[in-house]
C-alpha positions as CSV (number, residue, x, y, z in Angstrom):
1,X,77.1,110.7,-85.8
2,X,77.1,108.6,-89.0
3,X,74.0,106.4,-89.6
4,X,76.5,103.2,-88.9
5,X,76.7,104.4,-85.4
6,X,72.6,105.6,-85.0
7,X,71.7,102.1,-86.5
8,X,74.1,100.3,-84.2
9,X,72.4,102.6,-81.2
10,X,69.1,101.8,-82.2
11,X,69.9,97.7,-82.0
12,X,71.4,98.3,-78.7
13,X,68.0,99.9,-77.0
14,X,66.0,97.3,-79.1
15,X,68.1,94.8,-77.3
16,X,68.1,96.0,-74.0
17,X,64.5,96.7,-74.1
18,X,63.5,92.8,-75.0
19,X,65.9,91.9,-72.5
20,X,64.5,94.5,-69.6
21,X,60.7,92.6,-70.7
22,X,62.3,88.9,-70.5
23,X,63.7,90.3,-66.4
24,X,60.3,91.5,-66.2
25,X,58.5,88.6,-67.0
26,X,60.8,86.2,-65.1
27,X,59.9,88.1,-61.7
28,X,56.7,86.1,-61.7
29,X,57.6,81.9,-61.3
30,X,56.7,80.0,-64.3
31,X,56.1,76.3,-64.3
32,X,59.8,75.4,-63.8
33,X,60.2,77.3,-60.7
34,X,56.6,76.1,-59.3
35,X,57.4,72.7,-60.0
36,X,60.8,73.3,-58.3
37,X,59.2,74.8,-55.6
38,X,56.7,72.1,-55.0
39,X,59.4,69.2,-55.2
40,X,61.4,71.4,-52.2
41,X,58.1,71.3,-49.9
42,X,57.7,67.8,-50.8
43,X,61.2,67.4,-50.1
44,X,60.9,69.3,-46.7
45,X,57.5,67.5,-45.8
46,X,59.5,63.9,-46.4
47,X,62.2,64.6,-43.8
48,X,59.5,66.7,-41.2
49,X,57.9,62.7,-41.3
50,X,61.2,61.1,-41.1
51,X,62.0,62.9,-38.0
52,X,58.6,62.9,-36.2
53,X,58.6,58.8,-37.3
54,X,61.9,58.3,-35.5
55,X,61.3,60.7,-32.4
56,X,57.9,58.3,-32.5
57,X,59.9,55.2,-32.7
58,X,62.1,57.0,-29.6
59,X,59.6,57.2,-27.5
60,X,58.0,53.7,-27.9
61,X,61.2,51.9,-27.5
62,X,61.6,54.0,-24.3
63,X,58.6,52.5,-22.7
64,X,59.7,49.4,-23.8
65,X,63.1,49.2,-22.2
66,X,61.4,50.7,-18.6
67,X,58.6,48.1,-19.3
68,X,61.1,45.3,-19.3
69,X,63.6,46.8,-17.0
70,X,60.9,46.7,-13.9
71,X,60.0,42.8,-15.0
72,X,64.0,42.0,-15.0
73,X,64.5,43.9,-11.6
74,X,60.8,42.2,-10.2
75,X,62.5,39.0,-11.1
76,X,65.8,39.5,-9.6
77,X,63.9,40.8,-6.5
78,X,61.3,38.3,-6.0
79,X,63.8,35.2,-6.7
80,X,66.7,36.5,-4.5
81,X,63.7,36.9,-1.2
82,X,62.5,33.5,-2.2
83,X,66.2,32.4,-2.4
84,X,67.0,33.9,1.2
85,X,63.6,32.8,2.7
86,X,64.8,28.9,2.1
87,X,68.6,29.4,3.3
88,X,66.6,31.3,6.5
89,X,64.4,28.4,7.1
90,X,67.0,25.7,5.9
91,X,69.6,27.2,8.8
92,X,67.4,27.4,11.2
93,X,65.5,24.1,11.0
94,X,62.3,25.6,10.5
95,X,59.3,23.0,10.5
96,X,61.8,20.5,10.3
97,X,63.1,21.7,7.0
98,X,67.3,20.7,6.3
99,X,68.6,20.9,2.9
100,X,71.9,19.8,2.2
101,X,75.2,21.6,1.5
102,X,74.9,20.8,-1.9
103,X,72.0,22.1,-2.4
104,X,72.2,25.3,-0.9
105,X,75.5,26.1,-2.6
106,X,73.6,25.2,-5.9
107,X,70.6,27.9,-4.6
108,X,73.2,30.6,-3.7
109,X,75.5,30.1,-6.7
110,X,72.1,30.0,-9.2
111,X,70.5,33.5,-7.6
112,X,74.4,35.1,-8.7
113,X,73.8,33.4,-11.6
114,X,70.9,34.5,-12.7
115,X,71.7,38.4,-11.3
116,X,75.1,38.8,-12.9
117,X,73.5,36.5,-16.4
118,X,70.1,38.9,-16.5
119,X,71.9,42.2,-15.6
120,X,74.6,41.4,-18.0
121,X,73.1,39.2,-21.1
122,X,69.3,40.8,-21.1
123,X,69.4,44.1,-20.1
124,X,72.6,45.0,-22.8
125,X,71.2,43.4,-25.7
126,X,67.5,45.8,-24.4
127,X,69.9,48.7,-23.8
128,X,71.5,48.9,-26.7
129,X,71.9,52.7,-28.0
130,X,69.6,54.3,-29.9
């Protein structure tokens, strides 16, 4: 071996040797990676929020919509009996009480009315998807 090549061998372990330290100290996180790190569990804790927020949100517009869907079907129930009750004593002359023609088509025809408006204009702008 000439000394070209023992020189050039010597380089070659001194540069493997500072680069086998640098591996060595890069096994243990320096500021860069903890900082990294800590944005990613930020990051993570953001969207955990997000999602427990919205399932939150979910949950509360749930008992909303069955709050309001009992009052809408209370209404449509309690109108509609009351709506019967007057034809029933209207046809049969109860207590001396006639209404006329006109007056019950406007009673029948409101009660669909107010079903088929409730049902269909209320309850789909409350039932919209989520």
């Amino acid at each position: 071996m000439t000394v070209d090549e023992e020189a050039l061998r010597k380089r070659l372990r001194e540069a493997i040797n500072r680069s086998l330290t640098g591996v060595q100290q890069k096994a243990q996180p320096d500021d860069k990676d903890k900082r990294e790190a800590l944005a990613a569990e930020k990051k993570q804790n953001a969207e955990t929020q997000s999602i427990v927020e919205s399932n939150l949100d979910r949950r509360v517009n749930r008992r909303l919509r069955w709050k309001y869907a009992r009052w809408v079907f209370c209404y449509l129930v309690c109108y509609s009996i009351f709506v019967g009750g007057v034809l029933i004593i209207s046809g049969f002359g109860i207590c001396g009480f006639v209404l006329s023609e006109t007056v019950l088509s406007t009673l029948v025809g409101s009660t669909a009315v107010s079903a088929i408006g409730l049902v269909l204009a209320v309850t789909t702008g409350l039932f919209k998807p989520i």
